[in-house]
N, C-alpha and C positions, 0 to 999 in steps of 0.2 A: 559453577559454570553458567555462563550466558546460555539462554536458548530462546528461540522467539519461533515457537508451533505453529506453521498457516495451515487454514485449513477452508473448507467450504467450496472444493472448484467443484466444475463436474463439465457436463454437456448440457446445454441450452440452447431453446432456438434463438433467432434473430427477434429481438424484440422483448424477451424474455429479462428475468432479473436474477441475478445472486449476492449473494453475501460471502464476503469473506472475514476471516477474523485472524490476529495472530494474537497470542497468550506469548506473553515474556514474563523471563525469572531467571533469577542471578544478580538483576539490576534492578538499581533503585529509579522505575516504572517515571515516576515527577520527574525526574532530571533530564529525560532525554525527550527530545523532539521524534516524531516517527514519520515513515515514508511507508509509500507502496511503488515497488519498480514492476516494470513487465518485462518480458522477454519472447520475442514473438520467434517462430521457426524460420533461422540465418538471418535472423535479426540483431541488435546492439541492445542490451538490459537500456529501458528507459522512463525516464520519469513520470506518474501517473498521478500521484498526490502526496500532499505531506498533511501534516499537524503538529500545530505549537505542542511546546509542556503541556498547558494547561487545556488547550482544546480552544483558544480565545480565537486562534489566529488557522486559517486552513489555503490551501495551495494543491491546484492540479493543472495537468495539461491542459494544454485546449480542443486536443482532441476527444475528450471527457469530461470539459464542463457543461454542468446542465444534468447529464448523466450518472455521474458517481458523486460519493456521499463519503467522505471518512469523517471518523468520528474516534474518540478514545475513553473508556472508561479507567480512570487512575487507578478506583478503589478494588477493581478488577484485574488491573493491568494489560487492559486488551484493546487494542483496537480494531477498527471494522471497515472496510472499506464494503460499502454498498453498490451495487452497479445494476442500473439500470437500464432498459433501452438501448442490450443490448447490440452488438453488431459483428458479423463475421471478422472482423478489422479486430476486432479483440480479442481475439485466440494469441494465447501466450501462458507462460509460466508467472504466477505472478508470486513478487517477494515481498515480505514486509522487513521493514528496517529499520536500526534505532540510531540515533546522531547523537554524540553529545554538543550540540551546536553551541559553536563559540559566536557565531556571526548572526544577524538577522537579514532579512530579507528572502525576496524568492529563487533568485539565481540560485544563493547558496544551497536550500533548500532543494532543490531540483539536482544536484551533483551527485552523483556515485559518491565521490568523495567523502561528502560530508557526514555519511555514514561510517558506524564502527561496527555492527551486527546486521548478521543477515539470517533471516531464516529460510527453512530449506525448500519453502517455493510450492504451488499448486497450481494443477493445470485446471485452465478454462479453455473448453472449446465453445463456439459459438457456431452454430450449423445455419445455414440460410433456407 
């Protein structure tokens, strides 16, 4: 059975940094491209970052570039989305997620869609 573990949320101030990670297993880890969605409170889940296979190629909003960091270790199977710099604007649930992507590019990357695994999400708050 697929499962993709997030973990690392918590509370932080404004400014502050955290890490998050998701561990996947069931799948074969090289094949699939990954994402991080958010989902903020009466909000729409929305695109935050992604990462190629191999880690060559990376993709975020623009509301978090400059600030977040994904990264993915294969031999691990884990990826990590790093966030820095903080800001109340980012309180949400955040998912990580595995594509097996048939398409290149960043729209497609960016789609709910183009994923086929979702893990079960951790909250970040962010206090001002």
């Amino acid at each position: 059975q697929v499962q993709l573990v997030t973990s690392g949320g918590g509370l932080v101030q404004a400014g502050g940094s955290l890490r998050l990670s998701c561990a996947a297993s069931g799948l074969a880890f090289i094949t699939y491209g990954m994402g991080w969605f958010r989902q903020g409170p009466g909000k729409e889940r929305e695109f935050v970052a992604a990462i190629s296979r191999t880690g060559g190629s990376t993709y975020y909003a623009d509301s978090v570039k400059g600030r977040f960091i994904i990264s993915r270790d294969n031999a691990k199977k884990t990826v990590v989305l790093q966030m820095n710099s903080l800001k109340p604007e980012d309180t949400a649930v955040y998912y990580c997620a595995a594509g097996s992507f048939a398409y290149s590019g960043s729209a497609y990357r960016m789609s709910r869609a183009s994923y086929n695994y979702w893990g079960q999400g951790t909250q970040v708050t962010v206090s001002s």
